[in-house]
PAZAPA-4460 file (N, C-alpha, C; in steps of 0.05 Angstrom, whole numbers, plus 32768, in hexadecimal, padded with zeros to 4 digits):
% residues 84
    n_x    n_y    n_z   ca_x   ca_y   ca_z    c_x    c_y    c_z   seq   type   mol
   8868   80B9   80BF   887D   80BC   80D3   8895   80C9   80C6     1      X     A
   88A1   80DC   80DE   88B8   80E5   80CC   88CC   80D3   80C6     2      X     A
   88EA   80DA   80BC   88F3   80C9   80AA   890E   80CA   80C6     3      X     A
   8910   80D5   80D5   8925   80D4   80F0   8918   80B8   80FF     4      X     A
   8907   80B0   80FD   88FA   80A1   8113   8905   807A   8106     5      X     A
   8913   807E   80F1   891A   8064   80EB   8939   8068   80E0     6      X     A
   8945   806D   80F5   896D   806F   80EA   8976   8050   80E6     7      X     A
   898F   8054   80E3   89A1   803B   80D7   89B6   8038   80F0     8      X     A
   89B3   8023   80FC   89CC   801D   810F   89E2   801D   80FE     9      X     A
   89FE   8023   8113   8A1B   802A   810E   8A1C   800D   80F0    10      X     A
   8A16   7FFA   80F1   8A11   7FDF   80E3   89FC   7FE5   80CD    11      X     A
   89F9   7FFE   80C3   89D8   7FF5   80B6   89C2   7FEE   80B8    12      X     A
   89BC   7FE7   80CB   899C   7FCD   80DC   898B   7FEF   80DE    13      X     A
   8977   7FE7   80D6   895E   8000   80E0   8958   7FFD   8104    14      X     A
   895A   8012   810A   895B   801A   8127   8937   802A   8124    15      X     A
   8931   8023   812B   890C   801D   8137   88FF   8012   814C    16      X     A
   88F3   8020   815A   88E4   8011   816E   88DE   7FF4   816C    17      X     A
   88E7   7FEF   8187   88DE   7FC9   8180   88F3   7FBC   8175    18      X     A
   890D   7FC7   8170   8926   7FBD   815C   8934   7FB7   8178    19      X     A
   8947   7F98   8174   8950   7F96   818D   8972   7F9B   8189    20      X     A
   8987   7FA3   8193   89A1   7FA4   8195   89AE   7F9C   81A5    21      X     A
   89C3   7F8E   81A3   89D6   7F82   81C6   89F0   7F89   81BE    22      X     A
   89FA   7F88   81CD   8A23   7F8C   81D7   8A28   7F7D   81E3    23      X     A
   8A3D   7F6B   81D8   8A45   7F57   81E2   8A66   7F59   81F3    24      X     A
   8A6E   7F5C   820C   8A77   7F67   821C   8A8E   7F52   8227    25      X     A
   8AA7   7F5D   822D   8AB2   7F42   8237   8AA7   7F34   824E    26      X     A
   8AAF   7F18   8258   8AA3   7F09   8261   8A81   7EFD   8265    27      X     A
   8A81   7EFE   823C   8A67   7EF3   8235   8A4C   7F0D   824A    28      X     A
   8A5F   7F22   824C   8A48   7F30   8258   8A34   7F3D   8241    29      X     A
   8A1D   7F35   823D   8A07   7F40   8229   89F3   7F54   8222    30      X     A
   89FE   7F6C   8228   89E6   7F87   8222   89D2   7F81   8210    31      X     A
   89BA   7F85   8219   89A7   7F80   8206   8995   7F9A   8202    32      X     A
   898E   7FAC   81EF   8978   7FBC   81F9   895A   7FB9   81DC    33      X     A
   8952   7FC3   81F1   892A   7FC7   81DD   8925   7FDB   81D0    34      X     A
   892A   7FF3   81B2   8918   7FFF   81B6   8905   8005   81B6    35      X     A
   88FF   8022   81C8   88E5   802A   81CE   88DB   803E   81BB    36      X     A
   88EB   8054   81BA   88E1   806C   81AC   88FF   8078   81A0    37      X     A
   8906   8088   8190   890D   8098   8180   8907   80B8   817D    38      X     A
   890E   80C3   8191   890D   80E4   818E   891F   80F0   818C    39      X     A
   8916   810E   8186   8930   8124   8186   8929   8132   81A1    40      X     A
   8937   813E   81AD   893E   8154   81BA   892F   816F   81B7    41      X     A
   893B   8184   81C6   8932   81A4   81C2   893F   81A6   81AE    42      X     A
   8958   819F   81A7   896D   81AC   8196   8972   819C   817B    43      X     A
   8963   8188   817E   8958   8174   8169   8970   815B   8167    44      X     A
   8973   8158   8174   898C   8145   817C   8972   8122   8185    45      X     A
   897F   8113   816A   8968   80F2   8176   897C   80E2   8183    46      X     A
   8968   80DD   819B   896C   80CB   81B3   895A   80B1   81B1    47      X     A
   8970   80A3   81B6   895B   8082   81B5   8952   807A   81D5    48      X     A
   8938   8074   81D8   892B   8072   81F6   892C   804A   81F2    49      X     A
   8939   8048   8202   8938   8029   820B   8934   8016   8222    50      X     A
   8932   7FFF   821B   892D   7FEF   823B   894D   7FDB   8231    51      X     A
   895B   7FDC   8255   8971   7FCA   8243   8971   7FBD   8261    52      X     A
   8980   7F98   825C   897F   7F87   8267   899F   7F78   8265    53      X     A
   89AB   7F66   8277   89C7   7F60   8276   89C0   7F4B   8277    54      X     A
   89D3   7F2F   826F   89DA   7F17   8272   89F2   7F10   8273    55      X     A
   89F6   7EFB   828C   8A18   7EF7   8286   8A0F   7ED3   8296    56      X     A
   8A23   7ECF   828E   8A1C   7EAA   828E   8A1F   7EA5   82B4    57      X     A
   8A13   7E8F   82BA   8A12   7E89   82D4   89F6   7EA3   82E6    58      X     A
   89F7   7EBB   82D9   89DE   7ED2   82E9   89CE   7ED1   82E0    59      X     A
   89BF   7ED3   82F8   89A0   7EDE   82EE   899B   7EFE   82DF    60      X     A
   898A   7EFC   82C6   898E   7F16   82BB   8989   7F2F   82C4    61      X     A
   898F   7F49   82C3   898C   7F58   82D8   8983   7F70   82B8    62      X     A
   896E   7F6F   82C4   895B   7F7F   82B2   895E   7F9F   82B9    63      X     A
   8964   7FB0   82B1   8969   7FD0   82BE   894D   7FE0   82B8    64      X     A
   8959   7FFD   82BA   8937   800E   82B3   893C   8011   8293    65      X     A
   892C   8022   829A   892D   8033   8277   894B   803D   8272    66      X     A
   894A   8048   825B   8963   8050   8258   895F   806C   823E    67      X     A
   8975   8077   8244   896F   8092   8226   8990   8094   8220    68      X     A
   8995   8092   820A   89AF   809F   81FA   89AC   80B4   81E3    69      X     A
   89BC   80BC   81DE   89B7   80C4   81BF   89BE   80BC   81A8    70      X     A
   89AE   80B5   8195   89B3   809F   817B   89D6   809E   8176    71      X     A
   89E7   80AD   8173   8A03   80A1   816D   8A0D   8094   8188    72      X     A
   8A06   8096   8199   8A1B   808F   81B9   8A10   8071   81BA    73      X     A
   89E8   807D   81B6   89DF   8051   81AE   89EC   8046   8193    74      X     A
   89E9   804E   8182   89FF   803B   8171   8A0F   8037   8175    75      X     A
   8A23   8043   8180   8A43   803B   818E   8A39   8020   81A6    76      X     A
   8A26   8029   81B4   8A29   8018   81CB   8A23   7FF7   81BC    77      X     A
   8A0B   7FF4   81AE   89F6   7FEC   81A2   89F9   7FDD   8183    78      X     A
   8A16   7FD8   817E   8A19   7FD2   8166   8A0D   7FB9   8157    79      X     A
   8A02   7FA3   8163   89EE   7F90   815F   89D9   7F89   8157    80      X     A
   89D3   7F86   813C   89AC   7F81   8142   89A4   7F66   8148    81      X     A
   8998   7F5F   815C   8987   7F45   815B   8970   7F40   814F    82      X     A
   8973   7F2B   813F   8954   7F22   812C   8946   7F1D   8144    83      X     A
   892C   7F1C   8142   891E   7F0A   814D   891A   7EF3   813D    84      X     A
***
């Protein structure tokens, strides 16, 4: 595999499929996302393909679609790694 397909979140943490990230938001609101895949573009620009989900205390979680950014905008958003 090429060597783009495993970057380093804004924190260092290896950003890889299956690596989980959250943002923690005021009022305990909790971005969570999955990733999926790791590609570049036409112009070779890598975009992280994700599934992301919210939590905030008292709601039920409200699970969204897919999602696509491009690797610096997800690190900004995304600064978290969660262990499993």
């Amino acid at each position: 595999m090429s060597n783009w397909f495993v970057r380093k979140s804004a924190n260092g943490h290896p950003l890889e499929p299956g690596s989980i990230f959250r943002n923690v938001r005021s009022g305990n609101l909790v971005e969570t996302a999955r990733v999926l895949s790791i590609t570049k573009d036409g112009v070779g620009i890598p975009h992280v393909r994700f599934d992301k989900t919210l939590d905030c205390p008292g709601k039920p979680r409200l699970v969204e679609a897919r999602r696509i950014l491009c690797l610096a905008a997800f690190t900004q958003q995304f600064p978290e790694r969660v262990v499993a």
